[in-house]
C-alpha positions in Angstrom: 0.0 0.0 0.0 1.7 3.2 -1.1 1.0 6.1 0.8 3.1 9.5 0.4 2.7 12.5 2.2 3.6 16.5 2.4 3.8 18.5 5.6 3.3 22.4 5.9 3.3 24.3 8.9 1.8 21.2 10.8 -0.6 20.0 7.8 -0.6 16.5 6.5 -1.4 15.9 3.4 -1.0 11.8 2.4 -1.4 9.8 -0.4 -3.2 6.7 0.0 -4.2 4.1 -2.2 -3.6 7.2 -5.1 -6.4 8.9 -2.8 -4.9 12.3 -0.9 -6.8 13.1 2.4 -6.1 16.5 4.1 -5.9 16.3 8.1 -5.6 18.8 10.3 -7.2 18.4 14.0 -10.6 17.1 14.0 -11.1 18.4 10.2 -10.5 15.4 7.6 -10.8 15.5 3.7 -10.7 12.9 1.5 -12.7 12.4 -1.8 -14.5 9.0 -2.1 -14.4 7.1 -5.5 -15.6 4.5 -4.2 -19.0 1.7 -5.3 -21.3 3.3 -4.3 -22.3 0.5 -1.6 -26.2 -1.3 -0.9 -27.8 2.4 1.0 -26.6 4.7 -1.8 -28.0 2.2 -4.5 -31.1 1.5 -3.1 -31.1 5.3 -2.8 -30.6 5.4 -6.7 -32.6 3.3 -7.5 -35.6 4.6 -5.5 -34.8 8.2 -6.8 -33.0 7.8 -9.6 -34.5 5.4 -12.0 -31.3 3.3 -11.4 -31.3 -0.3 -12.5 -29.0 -2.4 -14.7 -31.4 -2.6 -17.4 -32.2 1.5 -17.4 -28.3 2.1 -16.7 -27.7 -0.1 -19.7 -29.9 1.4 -22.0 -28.9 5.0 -21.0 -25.1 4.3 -21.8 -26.6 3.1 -25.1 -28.4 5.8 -25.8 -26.2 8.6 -25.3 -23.8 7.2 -26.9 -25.8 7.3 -30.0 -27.1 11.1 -29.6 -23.5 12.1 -28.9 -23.1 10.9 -32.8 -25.3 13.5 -34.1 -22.8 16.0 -32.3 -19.7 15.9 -34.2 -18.2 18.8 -32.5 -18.5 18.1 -28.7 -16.1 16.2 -28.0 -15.7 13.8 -24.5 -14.1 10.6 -23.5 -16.3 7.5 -24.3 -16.4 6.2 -20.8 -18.8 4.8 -18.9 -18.0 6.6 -15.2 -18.1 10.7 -17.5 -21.4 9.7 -18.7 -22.8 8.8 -15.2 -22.1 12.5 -14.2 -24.6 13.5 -16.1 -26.9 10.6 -16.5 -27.8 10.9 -12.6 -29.0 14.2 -12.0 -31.4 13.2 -15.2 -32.4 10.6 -13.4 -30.9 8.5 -16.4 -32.8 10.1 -19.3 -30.2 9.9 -21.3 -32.0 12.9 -24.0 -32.4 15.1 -20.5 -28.6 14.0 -20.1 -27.3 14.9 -23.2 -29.4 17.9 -23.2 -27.6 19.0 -20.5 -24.1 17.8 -21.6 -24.6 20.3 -24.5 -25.9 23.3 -22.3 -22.7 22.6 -19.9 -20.2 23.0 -22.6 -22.0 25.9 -24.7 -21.6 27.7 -21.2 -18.0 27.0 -21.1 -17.3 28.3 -24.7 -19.7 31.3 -23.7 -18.5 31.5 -20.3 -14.2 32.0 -20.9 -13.6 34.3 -17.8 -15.2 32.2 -15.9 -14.3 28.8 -16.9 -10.9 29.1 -18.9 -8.2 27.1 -17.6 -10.0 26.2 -14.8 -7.1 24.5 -12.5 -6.6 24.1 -8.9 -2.7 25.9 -9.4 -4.4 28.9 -10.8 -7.4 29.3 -8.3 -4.9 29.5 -5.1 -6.2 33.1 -3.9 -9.7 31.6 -3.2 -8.9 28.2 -2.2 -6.4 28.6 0.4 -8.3 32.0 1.7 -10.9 29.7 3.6 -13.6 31.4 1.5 -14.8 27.4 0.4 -14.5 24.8 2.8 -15.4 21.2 1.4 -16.8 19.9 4.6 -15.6 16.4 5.8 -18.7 14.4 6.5 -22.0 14.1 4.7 -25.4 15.1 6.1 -27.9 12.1 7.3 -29.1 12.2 3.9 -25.5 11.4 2.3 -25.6 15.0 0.9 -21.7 16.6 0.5 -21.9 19.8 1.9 -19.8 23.3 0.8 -19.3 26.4 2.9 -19.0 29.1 1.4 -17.5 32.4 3.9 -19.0 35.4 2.0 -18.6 37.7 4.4 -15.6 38.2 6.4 -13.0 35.9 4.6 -14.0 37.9 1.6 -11.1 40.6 1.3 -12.6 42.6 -2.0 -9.6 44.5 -2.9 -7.6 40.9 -3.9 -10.1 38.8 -4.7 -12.9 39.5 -7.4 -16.2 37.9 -7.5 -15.4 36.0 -10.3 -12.4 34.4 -9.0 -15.1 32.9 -6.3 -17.3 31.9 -9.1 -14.4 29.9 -10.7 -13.5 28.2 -7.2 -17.2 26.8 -6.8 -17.2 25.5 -10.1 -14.1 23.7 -9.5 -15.2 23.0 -6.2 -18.9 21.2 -7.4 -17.2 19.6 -10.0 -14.6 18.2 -7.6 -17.3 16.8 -5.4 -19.6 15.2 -8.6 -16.7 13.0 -9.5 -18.1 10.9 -6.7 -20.1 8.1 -6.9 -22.1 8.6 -3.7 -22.2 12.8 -4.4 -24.1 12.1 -7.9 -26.3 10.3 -6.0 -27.1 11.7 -3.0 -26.8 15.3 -4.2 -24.8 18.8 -2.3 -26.4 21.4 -0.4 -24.7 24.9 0.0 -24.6 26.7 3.0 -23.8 30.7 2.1 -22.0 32.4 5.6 -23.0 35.7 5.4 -21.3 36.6 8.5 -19.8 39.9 7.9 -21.2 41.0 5.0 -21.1 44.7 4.2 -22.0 47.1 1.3 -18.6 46.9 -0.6 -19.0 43.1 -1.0 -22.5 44.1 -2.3 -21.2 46.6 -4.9 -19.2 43.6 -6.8 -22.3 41.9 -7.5 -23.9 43.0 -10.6 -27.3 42.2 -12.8 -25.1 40.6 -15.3 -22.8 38.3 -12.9 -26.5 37.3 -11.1 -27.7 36.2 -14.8 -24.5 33.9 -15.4 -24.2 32.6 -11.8 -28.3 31.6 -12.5 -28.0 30.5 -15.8 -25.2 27.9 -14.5 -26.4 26.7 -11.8 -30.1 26.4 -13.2 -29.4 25.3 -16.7 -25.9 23.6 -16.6 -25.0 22.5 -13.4 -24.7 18.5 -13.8 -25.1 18.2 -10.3 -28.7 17.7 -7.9 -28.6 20.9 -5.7 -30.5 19.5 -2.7 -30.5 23.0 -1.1 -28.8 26.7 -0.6 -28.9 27.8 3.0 -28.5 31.6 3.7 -26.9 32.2 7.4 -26.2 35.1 9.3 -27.2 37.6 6.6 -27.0 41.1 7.4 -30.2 43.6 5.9 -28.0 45.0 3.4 -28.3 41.0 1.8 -32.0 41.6 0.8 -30.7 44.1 -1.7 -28.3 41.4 -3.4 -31.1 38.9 -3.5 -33.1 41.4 -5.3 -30.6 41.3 -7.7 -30.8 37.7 -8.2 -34.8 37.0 -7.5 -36.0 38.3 -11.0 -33.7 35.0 -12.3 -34.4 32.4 -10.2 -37.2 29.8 -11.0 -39.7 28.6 -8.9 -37.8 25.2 -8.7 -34.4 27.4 -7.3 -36.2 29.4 -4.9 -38.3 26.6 -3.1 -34.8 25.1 -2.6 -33.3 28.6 -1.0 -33.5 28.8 2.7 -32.7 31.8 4.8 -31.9 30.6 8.7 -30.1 33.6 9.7 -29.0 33.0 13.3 -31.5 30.2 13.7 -29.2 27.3 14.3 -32.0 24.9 15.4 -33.0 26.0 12.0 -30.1 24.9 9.8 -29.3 21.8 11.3 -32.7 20.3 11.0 -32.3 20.7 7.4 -28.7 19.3 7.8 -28.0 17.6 10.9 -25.6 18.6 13.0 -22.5 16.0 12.4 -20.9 18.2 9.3 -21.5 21.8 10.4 -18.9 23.4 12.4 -19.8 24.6 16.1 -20.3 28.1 15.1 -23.4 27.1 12.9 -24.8 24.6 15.7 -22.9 21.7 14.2 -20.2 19.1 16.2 -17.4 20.2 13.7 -14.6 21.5 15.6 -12.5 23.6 13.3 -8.9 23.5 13.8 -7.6 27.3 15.3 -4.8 27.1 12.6 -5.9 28.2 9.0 -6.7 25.2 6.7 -7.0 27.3 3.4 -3.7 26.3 2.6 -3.6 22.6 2.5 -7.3 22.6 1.5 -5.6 24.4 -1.9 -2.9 21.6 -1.6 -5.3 19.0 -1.7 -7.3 20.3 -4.7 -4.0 20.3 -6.3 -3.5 16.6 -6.2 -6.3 16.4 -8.6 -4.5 19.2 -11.3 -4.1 16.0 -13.9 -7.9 15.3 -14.0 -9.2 19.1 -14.4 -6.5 19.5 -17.1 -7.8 16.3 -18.6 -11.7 17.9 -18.2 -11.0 21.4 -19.7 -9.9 19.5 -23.2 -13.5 18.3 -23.3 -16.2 20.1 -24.8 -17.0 22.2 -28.4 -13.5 24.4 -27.8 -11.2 21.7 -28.0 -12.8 19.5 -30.5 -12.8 22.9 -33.0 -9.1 23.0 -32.2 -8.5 19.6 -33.1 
């Protein structure tokens, strides 16, 4: 069993099984590429249409639709198409509907999804601005935290550049079996947010951040969870409102500093104890080796930004 490892300033990052994990304390990363196993199936198969037959027949199909597409290109593989066979609930025309809409964003998209690497994202990621929690909620749901308030320094990092990290950052957690499954919920921290974070959020940067995560996202977004929001945040979500669809908003909850409130949406095993949760976060900052453990995976997004209708036209 080869395992390799990289300390910095008392973080350990190791290699196991060609799987990094990220300790430090009580706070423990590691992606899971695992089979799904028996609860997650039966989960699939009671919400997701997913049987050997239907699985079968999907892989089939899109296959054959992708045909008719001469200029998208992908890998013919079996575990890319799952990505975005599940949150279609294996309809593979739904599935390769949204396969096209993903990519046609990324050609219409460039400043946001260009080059989109772990080694060029390093102000965001190691700034503690994302945190990838460790554990799952009850459900199995991964969970992202996003610190929009006071980790946000405006005058080095754009709003853009955060846009890019939680692209990398969902697409980073629907590599995983259980994650396509079971779905992500998003929980914004709005703790310390104040009129010049406001100001950096525009009509046009609400349209594209919609667009994507309505229209493109191949990912089942269980849930976005507003906390600690200041007044001044009713005047960015009026911004946003006039894009959101009735689907999006039912799934938008505001909890403000109603712990009781997030957790039963949640459970309290993957929050940290400031939002009600048993997660102890470690008094030393983790930004750092969270970058350094994105960065394990620089092979595979370089390997994913040559898919798509850019590449295949440079061909």
């Amino acid at each position: 069993m080869e395992k390799q490892g990289i300390q910095n300033g008392g973080r350990t990052i190791t290699q196991l099984r060609d799987v990094p994990e990220f300790r430090e304390g009580s706070f423990f990363l590691k992606a899971d590429f695992d089979d799904i196993g028996e609860e997650f199936r039966e989960k699939a198969r009671n919400e997701l249409r997913e049987t050997p037959d239907v699985v079968q027949q999907a892989l089939q199909d899109i296959r054959n639709l992708l045909q008719a597409e001469p200029d998208l290109y992908t890998p013919d593989d079996d575990e890319f198409f799952q990505k975005f066979l599940r949150p279609c609930k294996w309809y593979p025309k739904s599935a390769f509907e949204l396969m096209k809409r993903f990519y046609h964003y990324r050609l219409g998209h460039s400043r946001f999804c260009k080059n989109l690497l772990p080694s060029n994202e390093k102000k965001v990621l190691s700034s503690e601005i994302l945190i990838p929690l460790p554990d799952r909620t009850p459900e199995g749901c991964r969970l992202l935290l996003i610190n929009a308030g006071k980790k946000w320094t405006t005058k080095t990092i754009g709003i853009d550049e955060i846009f890019r990290s939680v692209m990398l950052s969902l697409d980073a957690a629907m590599s995983e079996p259980k994650t396509q499954v079971a779905g992500v919920h998003v929980v914004l921290d709005m703790d310390g947010f104040t009129l010049s974070h406001a100001t950096h959020i525009t009509p046009s940067f609400a349209a594209a951040l919609t667009e994507w995560v309505q229209r493109c996202l191949p990912c089942r977004l269980k849930g976005i969870h507003i906390v600690n929001q200041p007044f001044i945040f009713n005047m960015v979500y009026a911004i946003f409102k006039p894009f959101l669809l009735e689907k999006t908003r039912k799934r938008i909850h505001f909890h403000g500093t109603d712990r009781k409130s997030l957790t039963s949406h949640l459970g309290t095993k993957n929050l940290p104890t400031n939002l009600g949760g048993e997660l102890i976060m470690p008094d030393v900052p983790i930004g750092p080796g969270i970058w350094e453990y994105f960065c394990w995976f620089e092979q595979e997004f370089e390997a994913s930004n040559k898919y798509g209708y850019v590449k295949k036209a440079e061909a």
